[in-house]
N, C-alpha and C positions, 0 to 999 in steps of 0.2 A: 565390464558389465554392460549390458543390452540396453540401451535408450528406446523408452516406449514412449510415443506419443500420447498425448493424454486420450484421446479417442478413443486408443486402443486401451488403455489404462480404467474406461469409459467400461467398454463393451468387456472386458473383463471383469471387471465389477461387479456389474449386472448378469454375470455368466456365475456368480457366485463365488470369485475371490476376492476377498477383502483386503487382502494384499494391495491390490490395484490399486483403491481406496486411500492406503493411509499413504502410499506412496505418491498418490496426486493433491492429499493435502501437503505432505510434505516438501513435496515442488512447490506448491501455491502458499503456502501459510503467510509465511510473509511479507508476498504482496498484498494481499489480502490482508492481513493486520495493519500493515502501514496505510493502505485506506482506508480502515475503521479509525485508526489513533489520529489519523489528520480529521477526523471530522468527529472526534468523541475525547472529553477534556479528560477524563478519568482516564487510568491507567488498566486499573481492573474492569471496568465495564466496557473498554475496545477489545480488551482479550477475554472477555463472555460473550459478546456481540461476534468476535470473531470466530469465536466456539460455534457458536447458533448457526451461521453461516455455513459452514462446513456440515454441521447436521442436518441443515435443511438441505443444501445442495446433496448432500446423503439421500435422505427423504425423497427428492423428486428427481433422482440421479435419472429416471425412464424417461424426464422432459427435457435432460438436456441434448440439443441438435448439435452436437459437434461444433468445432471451433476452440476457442481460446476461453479455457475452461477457466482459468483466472479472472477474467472479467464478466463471466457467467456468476462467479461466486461473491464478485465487485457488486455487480447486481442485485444477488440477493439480499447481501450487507445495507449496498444503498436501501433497500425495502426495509430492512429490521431498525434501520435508521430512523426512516420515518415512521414507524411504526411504534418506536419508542418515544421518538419527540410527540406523536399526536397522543398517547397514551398521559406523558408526563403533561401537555399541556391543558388534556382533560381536566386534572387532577389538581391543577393549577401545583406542579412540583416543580417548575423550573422555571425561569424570565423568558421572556419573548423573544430576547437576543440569542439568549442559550436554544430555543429550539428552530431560531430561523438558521443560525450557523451549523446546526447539525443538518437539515435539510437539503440536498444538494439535487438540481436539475441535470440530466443529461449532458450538456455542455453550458458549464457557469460562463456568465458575461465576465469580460474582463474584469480585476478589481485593482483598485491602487496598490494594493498589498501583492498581488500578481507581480503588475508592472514592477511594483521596488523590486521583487524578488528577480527580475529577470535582470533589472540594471545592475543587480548585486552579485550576480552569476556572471555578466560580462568580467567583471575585476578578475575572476578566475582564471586562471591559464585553460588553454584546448584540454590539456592531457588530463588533469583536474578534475576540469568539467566533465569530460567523459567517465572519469576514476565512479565522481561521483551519481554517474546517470547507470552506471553498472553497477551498482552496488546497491542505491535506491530504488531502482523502476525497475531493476533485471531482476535482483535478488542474488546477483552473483557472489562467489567469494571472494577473500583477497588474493588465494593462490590463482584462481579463474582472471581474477583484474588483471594482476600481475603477468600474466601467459598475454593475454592480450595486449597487453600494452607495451611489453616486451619491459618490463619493469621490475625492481626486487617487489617480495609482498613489506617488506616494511618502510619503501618507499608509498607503496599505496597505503598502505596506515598512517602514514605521514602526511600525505598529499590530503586521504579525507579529512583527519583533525586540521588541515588548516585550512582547508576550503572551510568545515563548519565553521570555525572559529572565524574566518574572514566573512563571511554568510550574515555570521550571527551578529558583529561589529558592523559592518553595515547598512541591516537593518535599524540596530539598536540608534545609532546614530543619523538615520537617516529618517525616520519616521516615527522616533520615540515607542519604537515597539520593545517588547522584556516578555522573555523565556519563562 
């Protein structure tokens, strides 16, 4: 099967096949969902929020300049984000904590919760760490892990449940954070 660029994916689109479309959300969905859910508590309103996304990035597909159309959608998310928090805090619907946390600047200052996360990620093994940076931030599969890493896939199902699960333990214990 023919790998298109999303550019190309783009300008198909807008040439009037829809196809293009659901195929470039389908490459993008869930990065794009995993940056809504990290920054929206609800389970259902990261995956409405990430609906909207996609529709608007739909809607204004003629403004977007090429590039790395996943972080063009990051973008608009980031927008529908604040857009919701400034909405809910009109309304006085939500604490000030809940809508400073969903707010997010172009590049956040470091945070202690950062930092622990990175000392928590050292604990990890290299191959691990990498299992899990393809799998989070690529969106890859486990058969895709696995080819790279030159790994079975149920070793990399293995390797994620235990990074998470060592991830999760040493936050838990290390700054009294809970899931």
């Amino acid at each position: 099967m023919e790998q298109h660029t999303d550019d190309a994916l783009v300008k198909r689109t807008l040439g009037g096949d829809r196809t293009g479309y659901d195929e470039l959300v389908t490459r993008h969905i869930k990065r794009v969902h995993a940056y809504v859910r990290a920054r929206i508590a609800s389970v259902a309103d990261a995956e409405e929020l990430t609906q909207d996304a996609f529709v608007e990035a739909y809607l204004s597909l003629d403004r977007f300049r090429g590039g790395d159309f996943a972080a063009w959608c990051r973008g608009i998310a980031r927008n529908l984000i604040r857009e919701r928090a400034r909405r809910f805090a009109s309304r006085h619907e939500t604490q000030l904590l809940e809508v400073c946390m969903q707010i997010e600047d172009e590049l956040p200052a470091p945070s202690p919760v950062n930092d622990r996360l990175d000392e928590c990620l050292g604990r990890i093994d290299e191959v691990s760490r990498k299992a899990l940076d393809l799998f989070y931030n690529e969106s890859r599969k486990l058969k895709d892990i696995a080819r790279l890493l030159s790994k079975t896939i149920s070793w990399v199902g293995v390797a994620l449940h235990r990074s998470r699960k060592t991830l999760r333990l040493c936050l838990e214990r290390n700054d009294g954070w809970r899931s």
